[in-house]
C-alpha positions in Angstrom: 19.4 54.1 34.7 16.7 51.7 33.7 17.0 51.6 29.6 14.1 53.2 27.8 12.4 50.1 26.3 12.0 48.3 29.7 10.1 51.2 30.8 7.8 51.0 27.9 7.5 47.6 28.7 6.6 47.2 32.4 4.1 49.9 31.4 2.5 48.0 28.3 2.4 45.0 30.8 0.6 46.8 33.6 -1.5 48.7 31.1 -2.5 45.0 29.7 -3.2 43.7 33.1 -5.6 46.8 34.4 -7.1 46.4 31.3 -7.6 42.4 32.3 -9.3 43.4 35.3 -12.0 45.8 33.8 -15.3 45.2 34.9 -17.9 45.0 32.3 -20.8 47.1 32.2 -24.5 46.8 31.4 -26.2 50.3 30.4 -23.2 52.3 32.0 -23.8 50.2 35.3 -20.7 48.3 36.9 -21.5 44.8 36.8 -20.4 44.4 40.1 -23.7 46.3 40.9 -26.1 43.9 39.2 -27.5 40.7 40.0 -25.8 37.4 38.2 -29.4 37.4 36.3 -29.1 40.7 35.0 -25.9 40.3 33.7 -26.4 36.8 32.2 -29.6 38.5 30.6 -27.6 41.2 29.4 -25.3 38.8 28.4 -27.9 36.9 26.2 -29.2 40.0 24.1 -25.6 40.7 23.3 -24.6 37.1 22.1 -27.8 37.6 20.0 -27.2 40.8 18.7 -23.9 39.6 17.7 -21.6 41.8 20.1 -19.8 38.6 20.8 -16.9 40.3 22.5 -18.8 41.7 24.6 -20.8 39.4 25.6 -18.2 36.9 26.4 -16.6 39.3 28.9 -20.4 39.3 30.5 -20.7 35.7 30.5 -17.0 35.7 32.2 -18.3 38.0 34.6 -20.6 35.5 36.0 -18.4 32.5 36.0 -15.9 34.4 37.6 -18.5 35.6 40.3 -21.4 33.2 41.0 -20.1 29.5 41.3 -23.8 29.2 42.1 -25.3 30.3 39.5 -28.3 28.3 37.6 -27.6 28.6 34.1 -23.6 28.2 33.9 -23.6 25.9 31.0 -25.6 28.8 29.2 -22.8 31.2 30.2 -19.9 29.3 29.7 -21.2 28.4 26.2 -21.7 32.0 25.1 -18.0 33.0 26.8 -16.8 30.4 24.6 -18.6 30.8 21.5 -18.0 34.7 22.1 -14.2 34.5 22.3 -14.5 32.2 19.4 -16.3 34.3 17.1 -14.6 37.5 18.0 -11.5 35.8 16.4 -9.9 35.1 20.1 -9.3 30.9 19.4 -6.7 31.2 22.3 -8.9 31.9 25.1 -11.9 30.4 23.7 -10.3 26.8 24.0 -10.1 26.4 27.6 -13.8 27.1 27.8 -14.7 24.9 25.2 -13.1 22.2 27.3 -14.1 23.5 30.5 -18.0 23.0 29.0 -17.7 18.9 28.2 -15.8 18.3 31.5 -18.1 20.5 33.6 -21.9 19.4 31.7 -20.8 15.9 30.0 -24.5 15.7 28.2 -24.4 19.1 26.7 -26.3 19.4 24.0 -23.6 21.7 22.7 -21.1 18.7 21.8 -21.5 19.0 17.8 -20.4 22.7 18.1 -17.6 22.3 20.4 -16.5 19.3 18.0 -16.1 21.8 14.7 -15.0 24.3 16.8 -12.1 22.4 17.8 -11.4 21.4 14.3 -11.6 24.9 13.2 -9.2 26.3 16.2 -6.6 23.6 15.2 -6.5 24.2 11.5 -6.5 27.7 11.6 -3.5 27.9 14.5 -1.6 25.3 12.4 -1.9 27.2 9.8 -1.2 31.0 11.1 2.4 31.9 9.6 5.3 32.2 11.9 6.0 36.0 12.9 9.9 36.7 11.9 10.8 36.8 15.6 8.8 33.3 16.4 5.8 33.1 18.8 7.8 30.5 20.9 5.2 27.7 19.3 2.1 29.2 21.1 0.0 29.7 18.0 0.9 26.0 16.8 0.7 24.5 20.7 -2.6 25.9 20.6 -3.5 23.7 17.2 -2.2 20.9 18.9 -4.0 21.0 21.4 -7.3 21.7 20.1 -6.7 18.7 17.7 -6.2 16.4 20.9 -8.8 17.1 22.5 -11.1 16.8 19.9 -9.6 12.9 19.2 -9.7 12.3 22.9 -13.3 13.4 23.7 -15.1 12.8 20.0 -13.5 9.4 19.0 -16.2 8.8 16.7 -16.6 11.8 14.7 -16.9 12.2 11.6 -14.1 14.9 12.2 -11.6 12.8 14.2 -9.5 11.3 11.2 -9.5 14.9 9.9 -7.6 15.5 13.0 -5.2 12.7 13.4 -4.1 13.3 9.9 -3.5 16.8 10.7 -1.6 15.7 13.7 0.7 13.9 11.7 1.5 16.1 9.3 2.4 18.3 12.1 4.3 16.2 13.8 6.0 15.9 10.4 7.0 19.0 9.3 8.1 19.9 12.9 10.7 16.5 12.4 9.1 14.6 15.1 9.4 11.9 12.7 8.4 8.8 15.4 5.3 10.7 16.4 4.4 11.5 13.2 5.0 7.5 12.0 3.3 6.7 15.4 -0.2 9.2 14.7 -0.3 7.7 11.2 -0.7 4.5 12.3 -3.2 5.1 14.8 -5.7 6.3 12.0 -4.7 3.5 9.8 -5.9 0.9 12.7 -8.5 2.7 13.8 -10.2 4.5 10.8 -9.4 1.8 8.3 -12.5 3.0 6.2 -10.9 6.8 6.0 -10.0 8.6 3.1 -6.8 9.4 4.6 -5.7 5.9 5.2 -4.2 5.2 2.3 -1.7 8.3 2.2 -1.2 7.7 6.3 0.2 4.2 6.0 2.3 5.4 2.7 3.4 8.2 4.8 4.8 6.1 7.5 7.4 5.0 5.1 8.9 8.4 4.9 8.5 8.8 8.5 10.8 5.6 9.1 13.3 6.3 6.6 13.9 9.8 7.6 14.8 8.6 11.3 18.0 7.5 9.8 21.4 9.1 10.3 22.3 7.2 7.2 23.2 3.7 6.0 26.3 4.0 7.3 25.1 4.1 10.9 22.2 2.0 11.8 19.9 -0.2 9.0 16.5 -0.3 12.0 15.1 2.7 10.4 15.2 1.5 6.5 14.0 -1.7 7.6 10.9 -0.4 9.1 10.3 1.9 6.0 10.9 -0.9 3.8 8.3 -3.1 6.0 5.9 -0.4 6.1 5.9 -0.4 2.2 5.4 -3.8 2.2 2.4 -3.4 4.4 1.4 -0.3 2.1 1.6 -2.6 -1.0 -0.2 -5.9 0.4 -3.0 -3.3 1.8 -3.5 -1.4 -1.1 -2.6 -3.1 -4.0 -4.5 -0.6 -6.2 -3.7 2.4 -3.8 -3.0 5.8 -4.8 0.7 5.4 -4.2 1.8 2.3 -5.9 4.3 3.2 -8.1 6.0 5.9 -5.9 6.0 2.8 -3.5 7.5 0.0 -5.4 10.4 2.8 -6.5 10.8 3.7 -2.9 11.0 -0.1 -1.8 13.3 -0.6 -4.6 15.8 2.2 -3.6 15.8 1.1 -0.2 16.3 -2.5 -0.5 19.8 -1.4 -2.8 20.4 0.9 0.2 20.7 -1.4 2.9 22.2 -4.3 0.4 25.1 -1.6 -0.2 25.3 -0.8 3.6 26.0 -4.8 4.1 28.3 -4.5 1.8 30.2 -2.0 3.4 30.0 -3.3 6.5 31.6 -6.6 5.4 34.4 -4.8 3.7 34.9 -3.2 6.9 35.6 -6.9 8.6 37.5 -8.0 5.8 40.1 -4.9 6.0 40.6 -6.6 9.5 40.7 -9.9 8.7 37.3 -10.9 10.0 36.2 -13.8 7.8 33.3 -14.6 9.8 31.9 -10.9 9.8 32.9 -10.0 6.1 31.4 -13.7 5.3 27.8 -13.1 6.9 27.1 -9.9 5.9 27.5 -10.5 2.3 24.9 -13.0 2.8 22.8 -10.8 4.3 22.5 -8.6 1.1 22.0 -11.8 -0.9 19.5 -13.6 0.8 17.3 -10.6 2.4 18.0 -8.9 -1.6 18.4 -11.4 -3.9 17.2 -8.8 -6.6 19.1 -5.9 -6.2 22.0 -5.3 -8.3 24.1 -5.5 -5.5 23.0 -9.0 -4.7 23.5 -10.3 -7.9 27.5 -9.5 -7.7 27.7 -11.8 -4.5 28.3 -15.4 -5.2 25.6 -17.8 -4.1 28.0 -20.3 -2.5 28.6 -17.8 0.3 24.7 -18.1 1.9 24.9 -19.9 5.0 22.2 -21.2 7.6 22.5 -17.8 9.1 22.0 -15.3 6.8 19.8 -12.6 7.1 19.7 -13.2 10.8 21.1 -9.6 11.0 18.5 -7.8 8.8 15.3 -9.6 10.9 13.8 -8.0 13.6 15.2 -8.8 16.7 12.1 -11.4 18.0 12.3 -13.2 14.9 15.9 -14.1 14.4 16.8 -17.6 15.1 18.5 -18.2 17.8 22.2 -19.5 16.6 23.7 -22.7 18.1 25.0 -22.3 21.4 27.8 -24.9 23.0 25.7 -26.7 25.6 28.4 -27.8 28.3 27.6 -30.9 30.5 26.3 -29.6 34.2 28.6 -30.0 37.1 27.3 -31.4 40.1 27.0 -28.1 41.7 24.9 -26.8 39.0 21.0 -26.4 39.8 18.0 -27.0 37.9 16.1 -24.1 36.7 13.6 -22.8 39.2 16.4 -23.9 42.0 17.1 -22.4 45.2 
């Protein structure tokens, strides 16, 4: 026997889907008996008279109907702005895109621009029910912000939206996207108010890609270069101080993660291992406490080479053995 609350569903679904298919009406008249004219008329007065639920389902009516029809930028505008001021920002999205990629020169750009904005903030920000809404309400945000930096580049409105991007991306722990938006409106809206706390930001989006000191150093690195970018940049910025405390802690981070890792080698006898990456914390360091209990005599040429990016370590010296006479030149066959 089919349980109870399956019933209920299957019938709340089919109920939802007849009620999908409703045909609008004009004056008690099916739509379906009307001319496309007479129902984009009707659906004029309504958007007007502010019926905007309403009249959206009369503008859907036609585009659903008339393919033909010689005032569909007219109709689609009113389905979208309909849905969007009846509070339905889910289903007025798609027509809001569906109007720039169908009429390119509308003259309906500036509204679709804020009404992006506005979809994305407000889905963004629309709590989490207790069961989840499987990250449809937030998807929705998303992508209302992207399309509004994809198809308005140059509004006034776009940084607005990358900064809420990253934030997003952020809180959701998609801590290389977030790092990777932030740095987007830094090189591209250097003149924005938000560019100062983006490239500070990218710090913390760096430094919490790391599993810890103990594992791999990339992460710090690139949140201790990005500070040094934020504090060459900005030397006045809003987030100095927090920024030369955050460098600070990081630099005797990944000083005491050399260390470590050199007592590691010398528990095994490694000389060369425990040697090199004592130097590392001294040379890359030399100010951090845990620098200054190294003795300088241990440097060496190549010190450091393991706390450089990868491109711009120098290359160590290699044995170069005499060629044989079966050995070809470069470029050979």
């Amino acid at each position: 026997m089919t349980p109870s609350w399956i019933r209920c569903l299957a019938l709340a679904v089919v109920a939802a889907s007849a009620g999908c298919s409703l045909v609008p009406k004009v004056d008690g008249v099916s739509a379906l008996d009307l001319t496309s004219r007479e129902v984009a008329d009707a659906a004029q007065q309504a958007f007007v008279a502010n019926e905007s639920a309403y009249a959206a389902d009369l503008a859907e009516h036609v585009l659903k109907t008339d393919f033909d029809f010689d005032d569909l930028e007219a109709m689609r505008f009113i389905a979208a702005e309909g849905r969007f001021q009846s509070g339905n920002l889910r289903e007025a999205l798609p027509h809001y895109r569906r109007l720039l990629d169908e009429f390119p020169q509308t003259t309906h750009d500036r509204v679709v621009c804020k009404r992006a904005f506005a979809i994305g903030k407000q889905r963004l920000a629309a709590p989490r029910t207790w069961f989840g809404d499987f990250g449809t309400e937030r998807d929705t945000g998303i992508e209302a912000l992207t399309f509004l930096v994809t198809k308005f580049p140059r509004s006034d409105l776009a940084d607005d939206a990358w900064k809420e991007l990253a934030q997003t991306f952020f809180d959701d722990r998609q801590y290389q996207a977030a790092a990777d938006v932030w740095e987007r409106l830094v090189r591209e809206y250097p003149d924005s108010e938000w560019a100062d706390l983006a490239l500070y930001r990218v710090a913390a989006a760096y430094r919490l890609q790391t599993r810890g000191q103990s594992f791999d150093a990339d992460p710090l690195l690139r949140a201790h270069a990005a500070l040094d970018r934020y504090l060459v940049r900005y030397p006045d910025g809003n987030f100095v101080a927090d920024a030369l405390r955050e460098r600070a802690a990081l630099e005797e981070q990944i000083a005491k993660r050399e260390l470590d890792i050199a007592r590691f080698y010398g528990d095994r006898d490694v000389v060369l291992g425990e040697r090199l990456h004592r130097a590392n914390a001294a040379v890359r360091f030399p100010k951090t406490g845990t620098a200054q209990e190294l003795d300088a005599s241990e440097v060496d040429e190549h010190s450091a080479d393991l706390l450089k990016p990868r491109a711009d370590r120098p290359k160590w010296e290699q044995e170069v053995r005499p060629k044989s006479a079966g050995d070809q030149d470069e470029g050979g066959l």
